[in-house]
C-alpha positions as CSV (number, residue, x, y, z in Angstrom):
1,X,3.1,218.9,49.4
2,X,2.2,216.1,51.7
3,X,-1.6,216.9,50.9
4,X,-0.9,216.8,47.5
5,X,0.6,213.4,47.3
6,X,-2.0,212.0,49.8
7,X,-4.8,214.0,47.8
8,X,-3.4,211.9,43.9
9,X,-3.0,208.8,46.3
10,X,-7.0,208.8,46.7
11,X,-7.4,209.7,43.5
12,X,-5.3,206.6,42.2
13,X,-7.1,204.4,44.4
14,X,-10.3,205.5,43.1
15,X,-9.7,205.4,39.5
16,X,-8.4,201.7,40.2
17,X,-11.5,200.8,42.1
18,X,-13.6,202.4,39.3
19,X,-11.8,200.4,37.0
20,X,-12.2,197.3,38.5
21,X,-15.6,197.7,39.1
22,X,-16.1,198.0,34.7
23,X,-14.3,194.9,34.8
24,X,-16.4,193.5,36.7
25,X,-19.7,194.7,35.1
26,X,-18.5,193.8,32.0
27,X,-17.6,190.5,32.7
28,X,-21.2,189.6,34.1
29,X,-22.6,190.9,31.1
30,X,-20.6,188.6,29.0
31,X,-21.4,185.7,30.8
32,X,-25.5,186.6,30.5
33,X,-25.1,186.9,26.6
34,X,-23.4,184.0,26.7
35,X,-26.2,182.0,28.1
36,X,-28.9,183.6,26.9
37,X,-27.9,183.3,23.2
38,X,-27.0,179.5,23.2
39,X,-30.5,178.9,22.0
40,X,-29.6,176.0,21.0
41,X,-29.2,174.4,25.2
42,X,-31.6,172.8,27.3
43,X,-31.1,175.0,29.7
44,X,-32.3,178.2,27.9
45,X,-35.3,176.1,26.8
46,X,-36.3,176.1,30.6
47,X,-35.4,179.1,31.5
48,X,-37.5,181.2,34.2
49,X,-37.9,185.1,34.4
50,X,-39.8,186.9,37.3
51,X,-40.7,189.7,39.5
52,X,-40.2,189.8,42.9
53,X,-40.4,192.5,46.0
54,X,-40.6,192.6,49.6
55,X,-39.3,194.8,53.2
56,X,-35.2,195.6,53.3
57,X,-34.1,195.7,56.9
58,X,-30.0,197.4,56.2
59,X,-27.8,198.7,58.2
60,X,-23.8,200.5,58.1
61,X,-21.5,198.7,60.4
62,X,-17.9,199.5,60.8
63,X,-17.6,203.4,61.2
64,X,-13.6,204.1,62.6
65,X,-15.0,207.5,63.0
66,X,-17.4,209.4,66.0
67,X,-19.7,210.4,63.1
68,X,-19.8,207.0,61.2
69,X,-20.6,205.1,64.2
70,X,-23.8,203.5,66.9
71,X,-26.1,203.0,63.4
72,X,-29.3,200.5,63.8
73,X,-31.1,198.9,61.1
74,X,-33.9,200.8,59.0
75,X,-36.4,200.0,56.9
76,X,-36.6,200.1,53.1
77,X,-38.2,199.1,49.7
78,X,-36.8,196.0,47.6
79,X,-37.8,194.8,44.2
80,X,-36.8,193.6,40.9
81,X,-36.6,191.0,38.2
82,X,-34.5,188.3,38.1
83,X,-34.0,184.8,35.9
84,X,-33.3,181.3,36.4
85,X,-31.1,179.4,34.0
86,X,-30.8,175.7,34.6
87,X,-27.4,174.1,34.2
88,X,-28.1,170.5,36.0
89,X,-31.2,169.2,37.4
90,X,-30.8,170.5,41.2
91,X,-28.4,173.8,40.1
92,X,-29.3,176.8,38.0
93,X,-27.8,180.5,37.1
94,X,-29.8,182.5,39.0
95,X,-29.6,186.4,38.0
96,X,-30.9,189.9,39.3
97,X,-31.7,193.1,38.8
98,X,-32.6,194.7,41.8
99,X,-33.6,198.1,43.4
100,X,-32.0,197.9,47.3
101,X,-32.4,200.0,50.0
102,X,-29.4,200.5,52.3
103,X,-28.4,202.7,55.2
104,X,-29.1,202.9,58.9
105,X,-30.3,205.4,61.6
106,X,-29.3,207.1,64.7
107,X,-31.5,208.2,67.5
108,X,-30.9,210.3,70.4
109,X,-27.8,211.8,71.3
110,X,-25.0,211.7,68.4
111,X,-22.3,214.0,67.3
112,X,-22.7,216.9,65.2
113,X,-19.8,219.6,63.7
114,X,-19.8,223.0,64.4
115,X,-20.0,224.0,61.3
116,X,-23.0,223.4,60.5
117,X,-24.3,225.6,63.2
118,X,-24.3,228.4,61.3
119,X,-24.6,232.2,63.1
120,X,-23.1,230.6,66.4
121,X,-20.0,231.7,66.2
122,X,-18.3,228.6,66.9
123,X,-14.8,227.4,65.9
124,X,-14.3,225.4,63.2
125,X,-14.1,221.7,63.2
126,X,-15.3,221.4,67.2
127,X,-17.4,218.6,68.0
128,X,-20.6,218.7,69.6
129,X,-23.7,216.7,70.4
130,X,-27.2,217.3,69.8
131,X,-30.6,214.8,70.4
132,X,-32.8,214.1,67.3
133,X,-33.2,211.3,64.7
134,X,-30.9,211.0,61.5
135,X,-31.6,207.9,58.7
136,X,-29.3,207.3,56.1
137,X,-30.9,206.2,52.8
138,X,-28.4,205.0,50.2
139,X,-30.2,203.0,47.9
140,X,-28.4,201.1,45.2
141,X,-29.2,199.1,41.6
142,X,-28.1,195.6,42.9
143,X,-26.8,193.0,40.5
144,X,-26.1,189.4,41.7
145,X,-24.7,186.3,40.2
146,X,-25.2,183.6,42.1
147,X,-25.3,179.8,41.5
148,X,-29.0,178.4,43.2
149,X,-29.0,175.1,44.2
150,X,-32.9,173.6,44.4
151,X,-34.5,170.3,45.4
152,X,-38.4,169.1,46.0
153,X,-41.1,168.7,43.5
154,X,-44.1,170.5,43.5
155,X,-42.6,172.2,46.3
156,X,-39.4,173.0,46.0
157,X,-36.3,174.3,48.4
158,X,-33.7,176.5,47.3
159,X,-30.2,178.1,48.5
160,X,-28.5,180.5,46.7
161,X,-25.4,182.4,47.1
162,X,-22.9,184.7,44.4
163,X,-21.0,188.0,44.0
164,X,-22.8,191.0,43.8
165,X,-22.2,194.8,41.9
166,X,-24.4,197.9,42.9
167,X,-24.7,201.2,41.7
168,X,-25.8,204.0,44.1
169,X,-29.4,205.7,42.8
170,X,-29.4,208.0,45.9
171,X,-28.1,209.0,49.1
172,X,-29.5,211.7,51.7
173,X,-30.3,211.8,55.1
174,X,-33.3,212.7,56.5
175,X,-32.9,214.2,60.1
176,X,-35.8,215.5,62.6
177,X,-36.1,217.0,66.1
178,X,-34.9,219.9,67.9
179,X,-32.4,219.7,70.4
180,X,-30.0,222.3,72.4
181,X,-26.4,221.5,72.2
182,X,-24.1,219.5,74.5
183,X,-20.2,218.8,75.1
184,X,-20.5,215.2,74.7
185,X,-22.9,212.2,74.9
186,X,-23.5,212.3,78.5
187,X,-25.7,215.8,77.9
188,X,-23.2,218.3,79.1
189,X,-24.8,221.6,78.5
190,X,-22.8,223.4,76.2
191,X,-22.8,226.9,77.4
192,X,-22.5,230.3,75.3
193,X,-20.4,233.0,76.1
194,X,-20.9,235.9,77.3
195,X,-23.6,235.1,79.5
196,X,-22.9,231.3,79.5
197,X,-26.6,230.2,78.8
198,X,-27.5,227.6,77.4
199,X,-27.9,227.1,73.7
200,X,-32.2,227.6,72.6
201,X,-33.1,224.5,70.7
202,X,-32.4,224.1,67.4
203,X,-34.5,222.5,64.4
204,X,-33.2,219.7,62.5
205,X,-35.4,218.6,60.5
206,X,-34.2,218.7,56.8
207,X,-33.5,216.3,53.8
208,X,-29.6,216.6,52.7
209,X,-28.2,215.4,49.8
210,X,-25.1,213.3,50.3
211,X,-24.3,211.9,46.9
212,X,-20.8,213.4,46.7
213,X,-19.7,211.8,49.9
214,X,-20.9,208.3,48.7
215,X,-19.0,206.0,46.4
216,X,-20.9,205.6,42.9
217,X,-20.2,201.6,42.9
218,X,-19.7,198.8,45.5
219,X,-19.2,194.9,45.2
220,X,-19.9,192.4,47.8
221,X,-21.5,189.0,48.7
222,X,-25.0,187.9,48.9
223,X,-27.5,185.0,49.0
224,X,-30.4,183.5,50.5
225,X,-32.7,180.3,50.9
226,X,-36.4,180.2,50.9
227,X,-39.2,177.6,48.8
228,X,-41.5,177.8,45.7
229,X,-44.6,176.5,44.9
230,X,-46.0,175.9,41.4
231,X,-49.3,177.9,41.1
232,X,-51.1,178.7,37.6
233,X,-48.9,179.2,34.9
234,X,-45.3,179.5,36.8
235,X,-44.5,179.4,40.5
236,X,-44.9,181.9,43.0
237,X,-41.4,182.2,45.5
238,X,-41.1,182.9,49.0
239,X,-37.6,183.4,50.5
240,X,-35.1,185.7,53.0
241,X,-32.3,187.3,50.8
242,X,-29.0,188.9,52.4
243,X,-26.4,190.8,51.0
244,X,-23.1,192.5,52.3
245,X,-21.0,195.0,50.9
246,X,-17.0,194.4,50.8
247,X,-16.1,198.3,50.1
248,X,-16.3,201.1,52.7
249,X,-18.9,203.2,51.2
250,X,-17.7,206.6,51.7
251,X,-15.7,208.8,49.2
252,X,-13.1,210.1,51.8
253,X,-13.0,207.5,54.0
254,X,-10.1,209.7,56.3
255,X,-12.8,212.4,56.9
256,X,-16.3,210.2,57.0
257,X,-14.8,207.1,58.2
258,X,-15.4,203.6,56.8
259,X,-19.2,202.2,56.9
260,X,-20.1,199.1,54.9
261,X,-23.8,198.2,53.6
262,X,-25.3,194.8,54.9
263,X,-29.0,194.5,54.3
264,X,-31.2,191.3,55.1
265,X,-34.2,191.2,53.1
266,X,-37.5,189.1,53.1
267,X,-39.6,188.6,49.6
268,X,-41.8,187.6,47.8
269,X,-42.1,186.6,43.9
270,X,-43.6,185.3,40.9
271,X,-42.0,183.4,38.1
272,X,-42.7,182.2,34.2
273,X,-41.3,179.9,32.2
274,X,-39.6,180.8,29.3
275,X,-40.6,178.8,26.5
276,X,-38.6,178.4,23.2
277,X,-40.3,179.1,20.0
């Protein structure tokens, strides 16, 4: 019975954060058509649209559990569009629609559960070790909202900062190595009865879905601060972006512990004027 109640308690929480999360979404969406169908302001007159991409560096801090901790940044893809709508001369609605890697990695000794070592025979739920490399790759459609405020002339300055909404794409990890097995980080051999030899090393190399362990939305904070030049017909962009996530990311945070996203990402872009007809 405890279970149960424990088991509709999660479930409550996630259909509240789920809802929230709607709420949310919806709510930025309404503001955009809001702005972008008073064609009748100055500020959709001069509006901007562009494309811009560079190298993510995330990583998962936080943890609470052996499993979800002693991560280190990785590397990862980032790109998208995003617009500029100016509401005074120096600030501006600045918008986007990103794809953004997130995640971490782990190399060297790290804890693994026994059952996964299938044909073993070993008890359920024991803890082990084992040496290899593991990356986590959660990557996430990353929406921001964020109010950019921009000085200079013909080379301008910017800072940004806003809100943020992401939707996981994917989430694996990708492990590799071979490694025997150990009783704790230190490399204690972990010997097999009946002869009490140690364990032959085992391959992990494999690609494993984790998409039902990972939260389908997260919100957080980001922002940023680089320069832009105009060059040709709109201005090409330059800038470090950083973002992090205000949600633990896991689904069953008792069992997997409670990681959030944080990424630090450096870009570059290219933007057009809008012109009204």
């Amino acid at each position: 019975m405890i279970n149960k109640n424990i088991s509709n308690q999660q479930n409550a929480v996630k259909f509240r954060k789920a809802v929230y999360y709607r709420r949310l979404v919806r709510t930025l969406a309404f503001i955009l058509a809001v702005f972008f169908l008073s064609g009748e302001s100055s500020f959709a007159i001069k509006a901007e649209i562009g494309l811009h991409g560079g190298l993510s560096i995330p990583n998962l801090h936080g943890g609470g559990t052996i499993q979800s901790e002693g991560y280190s940044s990785r590397k990862g893809p980032f790109f998208g569009l995003f617009t500029d709508i100016p509401l005074t001369r120096r600030f501006s609605l600045h918008v986007e629609v990103n794809y953004c890697s997130q995640g971490g990695k782990r190399n060297g000794m790290q804890p693994i559960f026994a059952d996964q070592m299938s044909g073993l025979g070993l008890p359920p739920g024991m803890t082990l070790f084992a040496n290899f490399k593991n990356e986590a790759i959660i990557d996430y459609l990353e929406i921001p909202l964020m109010i950019k405020y921009s000085w200079g002339n013909n080379l301008r300055f910017f800072i940004d900062a806003g809100p943020y909404v992401s939707f996981r794409v994917r989430a694996k990890t990708v492990t590799r190595g071979s490694s025997s097995l150990y009783l704790d980080s230190m490399g204690t051999p972990f010997l097999l009865p009946p002869d009490y030899t140690p364990v032959p090393a085992i391959s992990f190399d494999a690609n494993t879905s984790i998409v039902n362990d990972i939260n389908s939305f997260n919100v957080g904070v980001c922002g940023g601060a680089g320069a832009e030049k105009y060059f040709g017909p709109g201005k090409m962009i330059i800038g470090v972006h950083f973002s992090a996530g205000f949600s633990s990311i896991q689904a069953d945070t008792e069992a997997n512990g409670k990681n959030k996203t944080g990424a630090v990402v450096v870009y570059m872009g290219y933007s057009f004027l809008l012109k009204k007809e």
